[in-house]
N, C-alpha and C positions, 0 to 999 in steps of 0.2 A: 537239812531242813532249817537250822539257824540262820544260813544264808537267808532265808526264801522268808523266813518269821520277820528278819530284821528290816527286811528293804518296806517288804509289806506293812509293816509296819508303820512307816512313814509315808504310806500311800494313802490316799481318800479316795476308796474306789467308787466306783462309778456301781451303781447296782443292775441295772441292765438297759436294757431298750423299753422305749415305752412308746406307745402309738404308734410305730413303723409306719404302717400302711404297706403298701402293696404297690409295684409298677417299676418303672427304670428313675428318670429322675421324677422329684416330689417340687412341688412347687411351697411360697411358703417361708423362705428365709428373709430375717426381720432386714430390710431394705439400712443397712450399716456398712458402715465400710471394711469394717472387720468379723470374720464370723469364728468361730471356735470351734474347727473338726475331730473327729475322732473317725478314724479308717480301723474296720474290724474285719476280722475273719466270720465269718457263720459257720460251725460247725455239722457235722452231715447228723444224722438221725441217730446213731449212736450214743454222739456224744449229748445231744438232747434229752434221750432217754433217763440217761444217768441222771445229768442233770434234775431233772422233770421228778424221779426218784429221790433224791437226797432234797429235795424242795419238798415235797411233800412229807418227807422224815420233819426237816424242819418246821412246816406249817402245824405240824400236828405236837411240835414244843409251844409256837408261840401263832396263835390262829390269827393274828394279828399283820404276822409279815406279807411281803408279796409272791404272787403267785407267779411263776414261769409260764409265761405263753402268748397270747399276740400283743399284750401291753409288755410286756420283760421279757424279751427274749434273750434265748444264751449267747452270750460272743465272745470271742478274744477278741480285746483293743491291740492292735500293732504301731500306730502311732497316732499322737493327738498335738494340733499344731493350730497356731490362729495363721488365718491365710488373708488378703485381699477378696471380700465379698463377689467383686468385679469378676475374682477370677475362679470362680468357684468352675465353671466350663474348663478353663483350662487345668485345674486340680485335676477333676474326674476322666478328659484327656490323657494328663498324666499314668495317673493310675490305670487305666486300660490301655497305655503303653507298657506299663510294667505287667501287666496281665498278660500280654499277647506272645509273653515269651516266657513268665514263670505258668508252674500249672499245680498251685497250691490241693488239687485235688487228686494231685499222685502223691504226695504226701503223706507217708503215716506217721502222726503223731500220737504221743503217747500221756495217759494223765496218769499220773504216779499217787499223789496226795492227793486230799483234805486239810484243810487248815482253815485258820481267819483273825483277822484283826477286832479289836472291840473299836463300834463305828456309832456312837450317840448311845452309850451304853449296851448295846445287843451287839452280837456276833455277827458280823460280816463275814458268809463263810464263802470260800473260793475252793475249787477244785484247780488242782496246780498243772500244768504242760509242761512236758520237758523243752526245755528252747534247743531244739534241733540247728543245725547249722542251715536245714532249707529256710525256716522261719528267721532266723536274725538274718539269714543273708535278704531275705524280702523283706525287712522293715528296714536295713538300710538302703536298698533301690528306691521303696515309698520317701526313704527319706529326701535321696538323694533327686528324687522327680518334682517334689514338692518342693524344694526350697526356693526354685524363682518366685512361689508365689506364697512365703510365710514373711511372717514379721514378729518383730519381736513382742511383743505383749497387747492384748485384749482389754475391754471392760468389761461391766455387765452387757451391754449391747452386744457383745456377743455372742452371747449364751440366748439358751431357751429359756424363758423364766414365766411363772406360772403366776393367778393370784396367792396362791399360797406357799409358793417359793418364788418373790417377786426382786429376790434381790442373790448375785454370789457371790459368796462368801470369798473370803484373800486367799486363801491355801490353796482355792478349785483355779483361781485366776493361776495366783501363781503357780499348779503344780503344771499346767498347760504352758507354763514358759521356759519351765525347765526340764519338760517333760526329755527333750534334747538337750543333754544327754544322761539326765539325771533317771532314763528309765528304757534307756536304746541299749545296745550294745551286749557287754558283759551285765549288763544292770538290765536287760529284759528279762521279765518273768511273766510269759506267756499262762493266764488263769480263766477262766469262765465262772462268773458269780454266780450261787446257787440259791440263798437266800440268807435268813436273819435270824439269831432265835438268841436267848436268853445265854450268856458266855459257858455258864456252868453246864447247863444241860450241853451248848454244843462240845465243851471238852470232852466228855464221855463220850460222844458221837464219835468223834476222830482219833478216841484213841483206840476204836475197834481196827483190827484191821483194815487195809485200805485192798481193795481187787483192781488189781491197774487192768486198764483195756488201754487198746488202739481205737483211734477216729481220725477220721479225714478230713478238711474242709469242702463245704459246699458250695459257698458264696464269698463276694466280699461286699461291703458295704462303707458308703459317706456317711457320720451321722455329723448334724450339730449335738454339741455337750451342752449339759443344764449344770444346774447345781452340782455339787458334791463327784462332776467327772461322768454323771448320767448322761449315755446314749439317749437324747432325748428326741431326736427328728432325725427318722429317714430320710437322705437326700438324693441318694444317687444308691442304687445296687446292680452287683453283676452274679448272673446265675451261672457257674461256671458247670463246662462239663468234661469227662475225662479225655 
């Protein structure tokens, strides 16, 4: 668990998906020459439940955080990489080449923990995935599909940015630079965010016992990143089936 404290630690994670919307690709990306993706997993109904559960543990510390559901939904991020806008066609190409052969939905994964980092003073809390050898071997195929069309570092143009997050911050720039290989590999710690609440109330939360389950993935998903590592724009998703 110190492993998993320490990396996270130095992470600024991303709090979930916001405005998805609905369809295959989305239209929409700020016309840049560089955009800032983020490729996730979706979780099947299981693992949302939980989720959806320990979100609402937490809403009910601090009424204040956000809610899980079509603005935040749950994901694991498997790789986040700035690519050529140009070739965002050939990105999601990519990726449903590496679809057409893994089948993330036979998959059982496993979530072990609870835990969280302190993220603008409150608890960022993550529920943890074991990183099985099928999931690292699929984020390095994504990585390895992806690379004709990554570059080395971004600016704000290529993020999502809001009026009231209109600028981001250096840490979210950079941790998307180094995200390879500073968070691939032996350094992936597959997690799904669950919500926020006040640190103290959430240590008592997690140091209840933990009930591990099994879940499967459901989908995968393009998103553009915002501020702070946020799944912020649906771009491309695949509905996968067994």
């Amino acid at each position: 668990m110190h492993r998993y404290m320490n990396v996270l630690g130095a992470l600024t994670l991303g709090l979930a998906a916001s405005r998805a919307g609905t369809g295959q690709t989305l239209s929409g990306v700020a016309a840049n020459g560089v955009t800032a993706i983020d490729i996730v997993l979706e979780p099947d109904s299981t693992m949302v439940a939980h989720a959806k559960a320990v979100n609402q543990r937490l809403l009910a510390m601090y009424p204040k955080g956000f809610v899980l559901g079509d603005e935040h939904k749950p994901h694991i991020s498997c790789l986040q990489r700035y690519v050529r806008t140009a070739d965002l066609d050939k990105v999601y190409e990519a990726v449903s080449k590496v679809l057409a052969t893994e089948k993330p939905t036979s998959w059982t994964l496993k979530a072990f923990a609870d835990t969280f980092v302190v993220w603008d003073k409150l608890a960022l809390t993550v529920i943890l995935v074991e990183p099985t050898a099928d999931i690292v071997a699929f984020q390095q195929r994504l990585i390895d599909a992806v690379e004709p069309y990554t570059v080395k570092s971004g600016t704000t143009a290529a993020f999502v940015t809001t009026k009231t997050d209109p600028t981001i911050n250096h840490s979210t720039i950079e941790y998307v630079e180094t995200y390879v290989p500073a968070s691939s590999g032996k350094k992936f710690i597959p997690h799904v965010t669950v919500g926020v609440a006040p640190p103290d109330s959430v240590k008592k939360m997690i140091a209840e016992p933990f009930d591990s389950f099994t879940f499967s993935p459901a989908g995968v998903s393009v998103y553009q990143l915002g501020n702070f590592g946020t799944a912020a724009k649906k771009l491309k998703t695949w509905q996968l089936t067994k």
